[in-house]
C-alpha positions in Angstrom: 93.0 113.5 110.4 90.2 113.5 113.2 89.4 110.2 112.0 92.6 108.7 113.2 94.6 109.9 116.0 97.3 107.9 115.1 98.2 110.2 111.9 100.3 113.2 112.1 100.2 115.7 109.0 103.0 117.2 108.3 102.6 121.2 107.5 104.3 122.6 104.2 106.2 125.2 102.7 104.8 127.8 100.0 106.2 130.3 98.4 102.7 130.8 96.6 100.2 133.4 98.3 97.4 132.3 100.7 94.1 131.8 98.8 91.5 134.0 100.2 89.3 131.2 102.6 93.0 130.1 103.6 93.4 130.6 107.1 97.1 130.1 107.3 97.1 126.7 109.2 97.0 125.0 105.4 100.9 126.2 104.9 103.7 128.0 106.0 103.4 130.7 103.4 107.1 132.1 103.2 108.9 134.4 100.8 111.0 133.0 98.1 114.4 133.9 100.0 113.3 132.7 103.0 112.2 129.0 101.0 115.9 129.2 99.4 117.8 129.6 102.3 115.7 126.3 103.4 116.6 124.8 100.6 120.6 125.8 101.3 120.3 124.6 104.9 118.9 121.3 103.6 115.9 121.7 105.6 113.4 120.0 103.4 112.4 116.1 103.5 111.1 116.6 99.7 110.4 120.0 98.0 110.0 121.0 94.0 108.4 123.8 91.9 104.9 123.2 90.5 103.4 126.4 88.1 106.1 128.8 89.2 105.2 128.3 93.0 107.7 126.1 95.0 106.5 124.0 97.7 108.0 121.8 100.3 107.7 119.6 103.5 110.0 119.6 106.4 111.9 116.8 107.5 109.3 115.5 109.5 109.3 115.3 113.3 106.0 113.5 114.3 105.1 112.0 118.0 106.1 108.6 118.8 103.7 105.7 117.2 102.3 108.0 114.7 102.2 107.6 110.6 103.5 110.6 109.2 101.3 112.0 106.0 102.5 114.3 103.2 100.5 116.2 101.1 102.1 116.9 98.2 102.4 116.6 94.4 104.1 114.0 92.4 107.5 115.4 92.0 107.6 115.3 95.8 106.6 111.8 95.8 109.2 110.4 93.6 111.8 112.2 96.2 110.2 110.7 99.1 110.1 107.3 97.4 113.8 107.3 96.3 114.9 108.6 99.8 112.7 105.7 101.4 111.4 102.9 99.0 109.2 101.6 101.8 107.0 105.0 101.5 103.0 104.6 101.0 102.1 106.3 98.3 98.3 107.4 97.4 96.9 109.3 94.3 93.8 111.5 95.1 92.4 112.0 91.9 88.9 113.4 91.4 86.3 111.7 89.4 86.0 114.3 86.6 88.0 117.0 84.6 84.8 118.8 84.7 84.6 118.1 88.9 88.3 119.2 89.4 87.6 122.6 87.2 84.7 123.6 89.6 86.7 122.6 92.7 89.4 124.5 91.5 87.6 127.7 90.8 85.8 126.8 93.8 88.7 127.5 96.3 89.0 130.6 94.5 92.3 130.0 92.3 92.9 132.5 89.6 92.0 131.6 86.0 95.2 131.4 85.0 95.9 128.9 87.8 92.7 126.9 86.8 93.8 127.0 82.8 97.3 125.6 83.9 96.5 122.8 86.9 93.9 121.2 83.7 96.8 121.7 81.2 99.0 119.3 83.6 96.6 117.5 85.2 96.7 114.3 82.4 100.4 113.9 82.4 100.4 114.6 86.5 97.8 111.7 86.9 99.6 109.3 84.5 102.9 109.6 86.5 101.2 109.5 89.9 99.5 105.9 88.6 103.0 105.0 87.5 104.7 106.0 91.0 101.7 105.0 93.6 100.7 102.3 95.8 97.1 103.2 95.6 95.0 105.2 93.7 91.6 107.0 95.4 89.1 108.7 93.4 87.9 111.6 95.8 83.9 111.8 94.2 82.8 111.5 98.1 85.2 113.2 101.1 83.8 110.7 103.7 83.7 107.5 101.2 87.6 108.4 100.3 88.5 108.9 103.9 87.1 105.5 104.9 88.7 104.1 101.8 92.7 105.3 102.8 91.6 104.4 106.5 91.0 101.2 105.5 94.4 100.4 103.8 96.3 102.1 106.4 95.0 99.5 108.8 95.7 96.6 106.5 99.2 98.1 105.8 99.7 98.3 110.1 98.3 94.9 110.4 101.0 93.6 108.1 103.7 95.0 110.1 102.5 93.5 113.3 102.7 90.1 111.4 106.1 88.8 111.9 107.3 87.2 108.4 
């Protein structure tokens, strides 16, 4: 995000509890009343339930001239693509089962978590390759930055290039 202005990240829902180096700016961490009366109200853009947790993102509401970017898993994707087919869609994968399991305890998940997100991660990855534009392999935070960068600014180019 600090290496492109022109990006707005939209901030999502949780029902799942904040990790402990969370600081609160990752998510709105809400009950799971208060993410069903959202639901009710139609206030979500995409949401779905991933390992008992639900999770969703706001219709977003970014400044003028800005690319709006979602975070989320593939369930949410295939919502956002059918609601617009024009939708970018990236895969972060990481270079290793062996990589994601440290980076997962890493952030401090509980084991159960860990033993679930590897149980799913195969079948996740293989729908995300069916449902994306792009696939990035995250081995290096900078490198994969610089990598979506770049095809963000291809993808603007083409839009300023009238067919």
């Amino acid at each position: 995000m600090t290496l492109d202005p022109r990006l707005w990240l939209s901030q999502s829902w949780t029902t799942r509890a904040p990790r402990p180096a969370e600081t609160g700016e990752e998510y709105v961490f809400v009950t799971r009343e208060a993410f069903d009366d959202a639901i009710r109200r139609d206030f979500f853009y995409e949401w779905a339930e991933f390992h008992g947790n639900l999770y969703g993102t706001p219709r977003p509401t970014p400044p003028a001239d800005h690319d709006v970017l979602l975070e989320i898993e593939v369930e949410g994707a295939r919502q956002v693509r059918r609601r617009d087919p024009r939708a970018v869609v990236f895969l972060l994968t990481a270079p290793t089962m062996a990589l994601l399991e440290q980076r997962l305890r890493g952030r401090g998940d509980p084991e159960e978590h860990v033993r679930q997100r590897l149980d799913s991660t195969r079948r996740e990855i293989e729908r995300g390759r069916e449902l994306s534009d792009y696939v990035v392999v995250n081995d290096d935070i900078d490198r994969a930055s610089h990598e979506i960068l770049s095809i963000l600014e291809g993808l603007r180019q083409s839009r300023r290039i009238p067919s």
